[in-house]
Structures are given as structure tokens and as C-alpha cells.
matplotlib code that plots the C-alpha trace (Angstrom):
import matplotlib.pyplot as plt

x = [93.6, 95.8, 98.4, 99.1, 102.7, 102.5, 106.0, 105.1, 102.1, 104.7, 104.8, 106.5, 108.7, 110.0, 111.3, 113.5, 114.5, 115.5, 117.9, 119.0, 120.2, 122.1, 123.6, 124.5, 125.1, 126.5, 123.2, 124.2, 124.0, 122.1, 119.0, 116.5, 113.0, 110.0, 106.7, 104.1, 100.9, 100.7, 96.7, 94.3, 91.5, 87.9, 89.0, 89.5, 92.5, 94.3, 94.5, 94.6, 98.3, 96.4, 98.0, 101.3, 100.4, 100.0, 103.2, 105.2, 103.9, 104.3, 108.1, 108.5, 107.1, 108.7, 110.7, 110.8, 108.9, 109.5, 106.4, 107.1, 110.6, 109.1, 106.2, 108.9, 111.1, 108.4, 108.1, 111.3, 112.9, 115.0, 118.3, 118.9, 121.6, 119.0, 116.2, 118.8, 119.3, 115.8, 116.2, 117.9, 116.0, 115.5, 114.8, 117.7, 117.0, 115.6, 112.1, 110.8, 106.8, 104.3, 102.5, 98.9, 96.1, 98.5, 96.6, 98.9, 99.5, 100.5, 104.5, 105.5, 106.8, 104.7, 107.1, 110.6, 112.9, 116.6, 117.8, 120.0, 118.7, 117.2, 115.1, 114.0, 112.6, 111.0, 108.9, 107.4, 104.5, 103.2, 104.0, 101.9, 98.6, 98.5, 98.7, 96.9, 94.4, 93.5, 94.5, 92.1, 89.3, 90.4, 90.2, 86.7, 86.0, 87.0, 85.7, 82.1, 82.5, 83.3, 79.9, 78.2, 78.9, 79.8, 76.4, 78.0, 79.2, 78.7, 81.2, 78.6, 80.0, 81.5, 78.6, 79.9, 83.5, 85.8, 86.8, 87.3, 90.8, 89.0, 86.3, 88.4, 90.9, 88.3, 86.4, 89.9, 90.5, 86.7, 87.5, 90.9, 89.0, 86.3, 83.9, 82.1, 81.8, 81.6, 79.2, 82.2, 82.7, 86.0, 87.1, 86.3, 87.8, 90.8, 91.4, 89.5, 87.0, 83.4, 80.4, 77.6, 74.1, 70.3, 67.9, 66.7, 63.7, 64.1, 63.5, 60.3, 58.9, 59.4, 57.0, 53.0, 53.2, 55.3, 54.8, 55.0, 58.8, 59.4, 57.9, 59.9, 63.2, 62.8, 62.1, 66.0, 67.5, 66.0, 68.8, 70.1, 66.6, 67.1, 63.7, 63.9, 60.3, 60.4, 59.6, 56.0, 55.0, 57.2, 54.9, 51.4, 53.0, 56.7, 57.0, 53.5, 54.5, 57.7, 56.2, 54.0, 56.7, 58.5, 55.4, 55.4, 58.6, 58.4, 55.4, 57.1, 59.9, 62.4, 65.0, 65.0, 68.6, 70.2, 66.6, 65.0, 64.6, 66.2, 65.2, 66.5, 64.5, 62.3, 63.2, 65.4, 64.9, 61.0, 60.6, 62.8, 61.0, 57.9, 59.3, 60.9, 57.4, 55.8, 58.4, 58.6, 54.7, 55.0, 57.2, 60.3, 62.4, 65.5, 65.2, 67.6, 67.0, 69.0, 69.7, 71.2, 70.4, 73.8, 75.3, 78.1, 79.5, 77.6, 74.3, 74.7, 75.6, 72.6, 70.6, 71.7, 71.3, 67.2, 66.9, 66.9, 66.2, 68.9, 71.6, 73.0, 74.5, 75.1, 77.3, 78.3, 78.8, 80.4, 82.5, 84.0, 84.9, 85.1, 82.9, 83.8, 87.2, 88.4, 92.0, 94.8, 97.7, 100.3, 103.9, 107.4, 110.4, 114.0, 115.5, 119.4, 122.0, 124.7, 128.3, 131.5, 131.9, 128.6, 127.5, 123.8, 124.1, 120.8, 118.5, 115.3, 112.9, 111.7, 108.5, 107.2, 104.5, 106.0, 104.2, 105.5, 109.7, 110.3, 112.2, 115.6, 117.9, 117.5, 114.5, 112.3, 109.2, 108.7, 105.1, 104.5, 102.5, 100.8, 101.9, 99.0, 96.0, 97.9, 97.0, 98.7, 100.5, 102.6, 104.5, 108.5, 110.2, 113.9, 117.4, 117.5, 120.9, 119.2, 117.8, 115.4, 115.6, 111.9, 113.2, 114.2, 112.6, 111.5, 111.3, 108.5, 107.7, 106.1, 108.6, 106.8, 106.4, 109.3, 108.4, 105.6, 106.9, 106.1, 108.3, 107.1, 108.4, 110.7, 108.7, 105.3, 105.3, 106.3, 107.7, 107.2, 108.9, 106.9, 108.3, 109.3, 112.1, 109.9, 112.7, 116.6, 118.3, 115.9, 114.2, 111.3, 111.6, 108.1, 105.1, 101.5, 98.7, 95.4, 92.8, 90.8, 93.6, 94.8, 91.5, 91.9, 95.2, 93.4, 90.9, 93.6, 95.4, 92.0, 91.5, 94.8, 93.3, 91.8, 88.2, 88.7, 90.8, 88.3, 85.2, 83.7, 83.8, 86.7, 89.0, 92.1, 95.6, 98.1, 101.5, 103.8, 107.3, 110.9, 113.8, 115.9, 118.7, 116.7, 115.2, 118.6, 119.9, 117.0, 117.4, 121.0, 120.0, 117.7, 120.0, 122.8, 120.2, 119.4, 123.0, 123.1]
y = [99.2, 97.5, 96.0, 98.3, 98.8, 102.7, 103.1, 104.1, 106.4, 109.6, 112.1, 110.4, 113.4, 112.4, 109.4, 111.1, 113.9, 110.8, 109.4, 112.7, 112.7, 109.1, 110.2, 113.6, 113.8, 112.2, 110.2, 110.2, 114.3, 115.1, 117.6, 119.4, 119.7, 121.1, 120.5, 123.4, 125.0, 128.5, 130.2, 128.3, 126.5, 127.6, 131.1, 130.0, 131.2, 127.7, 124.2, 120.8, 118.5, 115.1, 112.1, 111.3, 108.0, 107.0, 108.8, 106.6, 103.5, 104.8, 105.6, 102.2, 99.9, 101.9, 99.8, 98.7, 95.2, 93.0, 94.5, 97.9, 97.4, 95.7, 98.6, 101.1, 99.3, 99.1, 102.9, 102.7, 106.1, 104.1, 102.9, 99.7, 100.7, 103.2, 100.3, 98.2, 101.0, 101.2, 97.6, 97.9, 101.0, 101.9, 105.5, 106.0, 109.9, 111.9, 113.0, 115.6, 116.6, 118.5, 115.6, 115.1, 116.7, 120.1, 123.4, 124.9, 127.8, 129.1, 128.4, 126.5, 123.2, 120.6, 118.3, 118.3, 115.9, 115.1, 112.8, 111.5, 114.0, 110.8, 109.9, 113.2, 113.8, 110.6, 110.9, 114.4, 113.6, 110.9, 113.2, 115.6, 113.5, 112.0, 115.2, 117.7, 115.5, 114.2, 118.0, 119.3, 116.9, 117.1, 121.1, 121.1, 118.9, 120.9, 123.9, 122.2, 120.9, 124.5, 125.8, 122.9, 124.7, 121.5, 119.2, 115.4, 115.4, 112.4, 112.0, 110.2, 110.7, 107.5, 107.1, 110.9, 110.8, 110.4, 107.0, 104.4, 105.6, 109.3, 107.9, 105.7, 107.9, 110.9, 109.5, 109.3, 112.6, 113.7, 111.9, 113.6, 116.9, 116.2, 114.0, 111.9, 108.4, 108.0, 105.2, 103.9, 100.4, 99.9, 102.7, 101.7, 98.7, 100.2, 102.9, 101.3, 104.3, 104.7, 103.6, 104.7, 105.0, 104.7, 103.1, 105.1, 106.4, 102.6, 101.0, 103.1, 102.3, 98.4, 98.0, 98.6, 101.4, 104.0, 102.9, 99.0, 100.3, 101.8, 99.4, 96.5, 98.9, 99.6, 95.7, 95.1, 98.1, 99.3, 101.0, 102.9, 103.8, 107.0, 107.0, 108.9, 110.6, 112.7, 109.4, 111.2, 113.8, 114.4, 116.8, 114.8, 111.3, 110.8, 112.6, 111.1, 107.7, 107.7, 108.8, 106.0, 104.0, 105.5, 105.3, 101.7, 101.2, 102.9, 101.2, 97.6, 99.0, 98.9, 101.3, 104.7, 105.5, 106.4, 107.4, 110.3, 111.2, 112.3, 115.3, 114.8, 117.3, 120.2, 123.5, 122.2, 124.7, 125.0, 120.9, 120.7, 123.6, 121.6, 118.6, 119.2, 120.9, 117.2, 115.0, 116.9, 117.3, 113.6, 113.3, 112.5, 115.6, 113.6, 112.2, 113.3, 115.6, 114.8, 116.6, 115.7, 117.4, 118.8, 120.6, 122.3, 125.0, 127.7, 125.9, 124.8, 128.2, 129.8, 127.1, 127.7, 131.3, 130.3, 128.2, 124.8, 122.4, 120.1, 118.0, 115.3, 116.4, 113.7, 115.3, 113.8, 115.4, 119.0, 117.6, 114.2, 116.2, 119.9, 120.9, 125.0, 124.0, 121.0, 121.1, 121.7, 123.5, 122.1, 121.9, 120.8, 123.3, 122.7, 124.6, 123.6, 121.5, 120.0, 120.6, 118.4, 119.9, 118.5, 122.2, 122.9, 125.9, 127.6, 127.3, 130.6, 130.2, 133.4, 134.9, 138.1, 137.1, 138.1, 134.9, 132.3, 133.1, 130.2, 129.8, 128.4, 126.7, 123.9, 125.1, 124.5, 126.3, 127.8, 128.3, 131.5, 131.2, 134.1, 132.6, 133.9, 132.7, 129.3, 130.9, 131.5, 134.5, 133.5, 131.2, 131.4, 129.9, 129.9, 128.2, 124.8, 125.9, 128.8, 128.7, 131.4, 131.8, 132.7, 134.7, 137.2, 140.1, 137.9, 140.5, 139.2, 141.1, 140.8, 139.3, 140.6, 143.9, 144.0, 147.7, 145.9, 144.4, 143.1, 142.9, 140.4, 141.0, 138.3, 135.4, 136.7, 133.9, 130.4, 128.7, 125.0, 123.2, 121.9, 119.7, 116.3, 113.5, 110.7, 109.1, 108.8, 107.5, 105.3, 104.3, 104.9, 106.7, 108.1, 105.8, 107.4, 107.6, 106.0, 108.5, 108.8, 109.9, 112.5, 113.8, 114.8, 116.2, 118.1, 119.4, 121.0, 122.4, 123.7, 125.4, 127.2, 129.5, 132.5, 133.3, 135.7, 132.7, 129.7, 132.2, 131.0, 134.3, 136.6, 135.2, 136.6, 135.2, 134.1, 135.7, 133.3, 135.2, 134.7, 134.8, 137.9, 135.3, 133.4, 136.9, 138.1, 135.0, 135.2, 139.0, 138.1, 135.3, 137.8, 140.8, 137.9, 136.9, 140.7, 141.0, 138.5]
z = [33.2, 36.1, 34.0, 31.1, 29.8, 29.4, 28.2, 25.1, 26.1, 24.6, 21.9, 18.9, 19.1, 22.9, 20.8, 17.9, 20.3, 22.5, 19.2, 18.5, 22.0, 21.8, 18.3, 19.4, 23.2, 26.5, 27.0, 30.7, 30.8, 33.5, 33.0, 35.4, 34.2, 35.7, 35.5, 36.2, 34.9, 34.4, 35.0, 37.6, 36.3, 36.4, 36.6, 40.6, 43.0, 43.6, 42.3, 43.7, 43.3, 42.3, 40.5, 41.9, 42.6, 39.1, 38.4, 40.4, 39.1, 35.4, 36.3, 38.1, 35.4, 32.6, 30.1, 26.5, 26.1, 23.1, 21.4, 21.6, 19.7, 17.0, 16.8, 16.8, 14.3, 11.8, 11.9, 9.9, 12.0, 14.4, 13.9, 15.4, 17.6, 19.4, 19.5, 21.0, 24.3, 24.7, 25.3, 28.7, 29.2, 33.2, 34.6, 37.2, 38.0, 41.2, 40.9, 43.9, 44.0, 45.6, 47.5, 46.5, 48.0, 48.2, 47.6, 44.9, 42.4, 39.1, 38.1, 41.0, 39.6, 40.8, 39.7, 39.6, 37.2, 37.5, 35.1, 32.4, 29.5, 27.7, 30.8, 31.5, 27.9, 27.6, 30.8, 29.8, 28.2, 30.3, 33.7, 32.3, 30.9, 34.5, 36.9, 34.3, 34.1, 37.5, 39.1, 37.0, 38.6, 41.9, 41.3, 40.4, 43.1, 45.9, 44.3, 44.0, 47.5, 48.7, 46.8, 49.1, 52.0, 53.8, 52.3, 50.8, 47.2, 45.0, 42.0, 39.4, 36.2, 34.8, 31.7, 30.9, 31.3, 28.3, 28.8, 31.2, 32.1, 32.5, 34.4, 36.9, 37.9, 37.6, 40.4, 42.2, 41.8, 42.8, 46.2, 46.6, 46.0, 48.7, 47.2, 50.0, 47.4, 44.0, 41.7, 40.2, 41.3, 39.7, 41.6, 44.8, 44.4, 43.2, 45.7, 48.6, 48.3, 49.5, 46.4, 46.9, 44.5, 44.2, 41.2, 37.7, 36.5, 35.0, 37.9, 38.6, 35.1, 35.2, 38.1, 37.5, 39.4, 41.6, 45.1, 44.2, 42.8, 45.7, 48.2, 46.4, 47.1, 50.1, 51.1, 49.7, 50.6, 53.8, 55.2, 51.7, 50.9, 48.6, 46.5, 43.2, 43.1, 39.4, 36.9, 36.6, 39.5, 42.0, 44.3, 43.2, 43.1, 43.8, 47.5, 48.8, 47.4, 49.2, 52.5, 52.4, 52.0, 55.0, 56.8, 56.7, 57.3, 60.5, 61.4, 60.9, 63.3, 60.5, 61.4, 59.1, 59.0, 55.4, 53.9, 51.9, 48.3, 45.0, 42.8, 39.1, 37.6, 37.6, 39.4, 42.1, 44.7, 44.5, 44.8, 47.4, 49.6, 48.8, 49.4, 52.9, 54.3, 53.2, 54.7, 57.9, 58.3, 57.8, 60.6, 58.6, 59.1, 59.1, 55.5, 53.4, 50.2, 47.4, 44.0, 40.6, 36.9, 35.8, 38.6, 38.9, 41.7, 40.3, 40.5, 43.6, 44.6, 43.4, 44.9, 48.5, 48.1, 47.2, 50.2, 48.4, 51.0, 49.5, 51.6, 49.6, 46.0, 43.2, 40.5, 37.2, 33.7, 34.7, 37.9, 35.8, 32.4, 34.0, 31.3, 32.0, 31.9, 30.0, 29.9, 33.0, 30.9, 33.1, 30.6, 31.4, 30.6, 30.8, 34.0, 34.4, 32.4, 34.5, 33.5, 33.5, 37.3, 38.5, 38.6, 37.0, 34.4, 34.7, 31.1, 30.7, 28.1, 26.4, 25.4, 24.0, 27.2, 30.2, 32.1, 29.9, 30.3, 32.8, 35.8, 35.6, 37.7, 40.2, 42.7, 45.3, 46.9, 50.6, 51.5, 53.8, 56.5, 58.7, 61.9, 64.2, 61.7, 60.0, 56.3, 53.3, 52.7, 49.2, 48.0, 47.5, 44.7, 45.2, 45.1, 46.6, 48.4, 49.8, 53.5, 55.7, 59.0, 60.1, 62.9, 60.4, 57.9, 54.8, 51.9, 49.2, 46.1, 42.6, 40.1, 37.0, 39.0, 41.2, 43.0, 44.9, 48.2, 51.0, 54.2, 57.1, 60.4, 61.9, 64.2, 62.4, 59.5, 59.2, 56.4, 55.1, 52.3, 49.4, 47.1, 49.0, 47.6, 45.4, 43.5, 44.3, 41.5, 40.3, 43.3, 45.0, 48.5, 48.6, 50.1, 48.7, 51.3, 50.7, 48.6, 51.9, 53.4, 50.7, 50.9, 54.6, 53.6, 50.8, 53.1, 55.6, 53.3, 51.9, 55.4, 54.9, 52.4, 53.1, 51.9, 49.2, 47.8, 47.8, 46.4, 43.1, 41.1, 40.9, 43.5, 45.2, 43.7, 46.0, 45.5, 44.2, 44.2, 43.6, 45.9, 45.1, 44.2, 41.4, 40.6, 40.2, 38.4, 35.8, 35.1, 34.4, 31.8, 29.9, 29.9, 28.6, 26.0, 25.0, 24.3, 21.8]

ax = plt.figure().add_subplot(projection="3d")
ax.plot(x, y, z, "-o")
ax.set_aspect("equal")
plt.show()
């Protein structure tokens, strides 16, 4: 997983666009694409900028080996002069991104691609697996940890993901999202991320009896002691075992710090309830209640509005594979060609769906903020040559429905830029922060949204709007395409 050559990790059509190009074109033509998605996942009101890091080391590492030649000789498509290019191949563009852990929205690029049109093709289809993949877990992440109200998330999924790869950088994204640890070990080694787990109902069932399991446990683990009490009664046997346990514990004067108990099954909030009234009776109202059994947001919703006495969540199946929503949509559309002059000539994409005619030009995005509370107001997609002054009137309206404006008053908003340099011909100029520190990114720019945004069900939808310039420039290039 650490030392994969992913060049060839590409739509075979990247590849005989890329010879079309070389037989056809100035391979040295320089192209703007961007990357975006187009409809939030899980029905929600934002999404989470994850996977950048992988980017940059796919870009960095990306050349033609020996090996990959020969594969792509035997395919019998290539002409040798082609396979000999791909030879010396290096990417030598720009690349500019929204940094990970940003909150972000529907037709802003999320990454932006200047390069020899040859480059910028061949990267397309790697770009996207990485960021729709791990923005799509880092989505569900935060909105799960949202629906927690604050209790620790576990990211448990590895056995259910689709594939090592999946389950690695899954649990990456979990954390970015505002997972607390994850069980994969591979992971925290890799991103220097807090593991964390219990035992299995296997554990339980290997000893002669309940409380010998969990007296044997507890000797090796006494200060991780998380007892799972549903292997055969959890009210009748698994609780009272586990406070006997704790009993004795305290009585030895070993110190009960990280202790409690899991729930894997039954009817989550009734056990609990249960559960809590023994432990506290017992005189352990500090140990810790934890759940697992398919969870997802909308379960752990409903459980905090029945009074589950849960504080610790383990979450594995719906968090690692999004189960409600499996796939990101995130595509990557030509937006300018630049011309002998070194001028870029804007390129639109039509669609009998108003939503899917694409942005052209050479852009960059402008988040509003309401100066006096810090939150989002819209997003502004515009012109990279054009500049606001946040001193004066900033007009916003609707681009798909243009009659509805907004006008904020000068010195009530402030504006930040999104998209930040990661490449400069060729090189990187971007350092990535540590996952535990994207995830305190991701939670303050989680904090930025307003309510209505972050609820489960039904959610508001930031504005993201066009600058009347771009607005103007891409009624121009429809009208000119009407015409034709």
C-alpha cells in the first residue's frame, strides 16, 4: 500500500485521448481543469475536502516504469513513438485545492489543474478516485459526529470496507471527519492516529464462563477495561458480571480510569437506561456506556432523543462504506484553453440540466463571511483577476435564478480565499498537516456553519454564486453556442 506505482491507476481512455493529443496537438498546450461534485452527499447541506494528501504523492511519484511500457505495448494501441514520451513522462503543471478538512459545497472546484493538456488528462481519473472517495468518508464522519452531539466516535469498519485501500484511508478520512480513533492498526501507524478497541463475543466464549473472561481482561488491560456484556444476558449476566469486576478492581486499589461497558445488541436505548441505573447504584457512575450494532447518524439520532444512556459510539459498516450513500460524484470538466498569447479562452459544457453546464474560465472561490457571528453566508466563485474590497456593497445572487439577490452592506462580511497554491510547475509548494491536525481544522470550519446547515434531515443549502463577471462571461458562451 506504501510503495505502489499508481501511474497507471487511469481510464484506458485517459491513455488514447493522451496519443490522440501527441499525434494531433502541441502536447505542451496548456489546459485548465476542474474538479468538483455537483449534489451533497447523504442528502446533507455541505461536504468535507479530504484526500489531498494522497493527491500530492500520486502527482509526485507519477511516471512510466519499465513494466508499465511493456503492459501497455502488449495492448497493441500504442505506437512506439507515444510509449517512448511516456518514458520521460513528469507532471510539470500548477495544481491549486481546497485544503483538507474545508467545509465545502456543490460546483466549487475543489481542485484546480493547469497543465500541459497531456498532464492534465492523464491525472483525471486518479484525482477523482482519491478525493470522491475519502470526501465521501470524511462527510459521513462529521455528519455522524454532529448526530453524537459531542459523545467520542470510533471508526471500526476495516472487516466491512471494500478493500484494504478503502479501509486504510477510510479510517483516515473518519478521523479528518471527527472520529476520536479508529481499530485500524495500519492506519495509525500510517497517519500517527489514535487505535483504540475492546475483545469479541470470542473472547467471552473461550473462557468457562463470563466473569473468568472478564476477570482475565481486566488483569491485562486494567486501565482500557471496556467489557462487552451481550455474549448471553446482558441485564441478568453481562452488567452484574462486569460490576463485580469493577468491584474488585477498586477494592485492590487499581485505579478505574478508561472503564465501562459495551452494548452490541438488543434495544440500545432500553439496555443502556438499565444499564446506567446498575452501574451507578453500584457506585460506578463514571464508567463509560458504549454502543455498536450498525449505527449510523440517524440511529444515533433517535437514540439521543430516547435518552440512551450511551457516551462512547463504535461505528463500522455504514460510516466506512457510507452505506446510504455510496458514491461522491465529484467529475473534472475542461474550463479554459490557453492560446498562442498566454491568454486562457474560456470552455462551457452544455446540458439539457441547467446544474450540469459547467463553469468556464480560470477561477477561484471567496467564502462570505457574516462578520458579527464568523458564519457562512455563500460562497463566490469568480475570476482569479478579480478582487473585493469588503468595505464595499458585495451584490450575491442565484446564478440559475439570477432575480434573487442579495446585497451585503460594506464592513458587515468578510471574505477568505479558498483554493491555496499545491503545485508550481511541477513542484510541490504545499506541506499537508498531520490527520489530527486536519481534524481540528475540520472541526472549525464545522463551527462556521449555521444550524439549519449541519441538521440531518432536510438541511439548508449554502448559496454558492457567481461573480457578475463569470456570470456574464458564461451567458455569453451559451448565447454564442445558441447561435450556432
Amino acid at each position: 500500500m506504501e510503495d505502489q506505482n499508481l501511474t497507471l491507476l487511469t481510464d484506458l481512455y485517459e491513455l488514447t485521448m493522451m496519443q490522440g493529443y501527441f499525434k494531433n496537438k502541441d502536447k505542451n498546450e496548456t489546459v485548465i481543469f476542474d474538479a468538483f461534485y455537483r449534489t451533497n452527499p447523504s442528502g446533507g447541506g455541505y461536504a468535507i475536502a479530504a484526500g489531498l494528501e494522497q493527491v500530492i504523492d500520486y502527482i509526485e511519484n507519477l511516471h512510466f516504469n519499465s513494466e508499465d511500457i511493456a503492459y501497455l505495448r502488449s495492448l497493441g494501441i500504442f505506437e512506439e513513438e507515444f510509449l517512448d514520451y511516456l518514458r520521460e513522462f513528469r507532471f510539470t503543471g500548477d495544481i491549486y485545492a481546497i485544503p483538507e478538512g474545508s467545509v465545502m459545497f456543490p460546483r466549487e472546484p475543489m481542485i484546480k489543474v493547469i497543465a500541459p493538456i497531456m498532464q492534465a488528462q492523464l491525472v483525471e481519473t486518479a484525482i477523482l478516485n482519491i478525493l470522491n472517495h475519502q470526501s465521501l468518508i470524511a462527510t459521513k464522519a462529521a455528519r455522524v459526529c454532529f448526530a453524537a452531539q459531542g459523545d467520542g466516535i470510533m471508526e471500526f469498519g476495516l472487516r466491512r470496507a471494500q478493500g484494504p485501500d478503502a479501509g486504510t484511508y477510510g479510517a483516515r478520512a473518519a478521523m479528518i471527519g471527527g472520529c476520536i480513533g479508529t481499530s485500524n492498526v495500519l492506519a495509525g501507524r500510517l497517519f500517527d492516529v489514535p487505535v483504540s478497541g475492546t475483545h469479541a463475543h470470542s473472547w467471552i466464549m473461550s473462557f468457562p464462563d463470563e466473569y473468568t473472561a472478564f476477570k482475565t481482561y481486566a488483569d491485562i488491560y486494567p486501565s482500557a477495561c471496556i467489557l462487552l456484556v451481550d455474549t448471553y444476558d446482558t441485564l441478568k449476566s453481562g452488567v452484574p458480571n462486569a460490576i463485580r469486576v469493577f468491584s474488585e478492581m477498586r477494592e485492590a486499589g487499581i485505579p478505574l480510569t478508561k472503564y465501562g461497558i459495551r452494548l452490541d445488541s438488543g434495544d440500545l436505548a432500553y439496555l443502556s437506561k438499565k444499564a446506567r441505573k446498575m452501574l451507578d447504584e453500584a457506585g460506578f457512575s463514571d464508567a463509560i456506556i458504549s454502543a455498536s450494532n450498525d449505527l449510523d447518524e440517524f440511529l444515533i439520532d433517535s437514540l439521543k432523543v430516547q435518552g440512551a444512556k450511551i457516551t462512547s459510539w463504535g461505528v463500522g459498516t455504514n460510516l466506512i462504506t457510507s452505506k446510504d450513500c455510496p458514491s461522491f460524484g465529484g467529475v473534472y470538466k475542461l474550463a479554459a484553453i490557453q492560446d498562442k498569447q498566454g491568454n486562457f479562452i474560456p470552455k462551457i459544457k452544455l446540458s439539457e440540466n441547467s446544474e450540469k453546464v459547467t463553469n468556464p474560465g480560470n477561477k477561484t472561490i471567496y467564502r462570505v463571511y457574516e462578520k458579527e457571528s464568523g458564519k457562512i453566508k455563500a460562497d463566490l466563485i469568480c475570476l482569479v483577476e478579480e478582487h473585493f474590497d469588503e468595505q464595499d456593497p458585495l451584490l450575491l445572487f442565484d446564478p440559475l435564478e439570477p432575480w434573487k439577490k442579495t446585497r451585503l452592506p460594506g464592513g458587515s462580511y468578510t471574505l477568505r480565499e479558498l483554493m491555496v497554491p499545491v503545485f508550481k510547475q511541477g513542484e510541490c509548494c504545499y506541506t499537508s498537516p498531520k490527520v489530527m491536525e486536519i481534524r481540528d481544522i475540520c472541526q472549525r470550519e464545522l463551527d462556521t456553519l449555521w444550524p439549519e446547515t449541519r441538521r440531518l434531515i432536510n438541511p439548508h443549502q449554502v448559496y454558492v454564486d457567481l461573480s457578475q463577471k463569470l456570470y456574464d462571461m458564461k451567458i455569453q458562451l451559451l448565447n454564442q453556442l445558441g447561435e450556432k
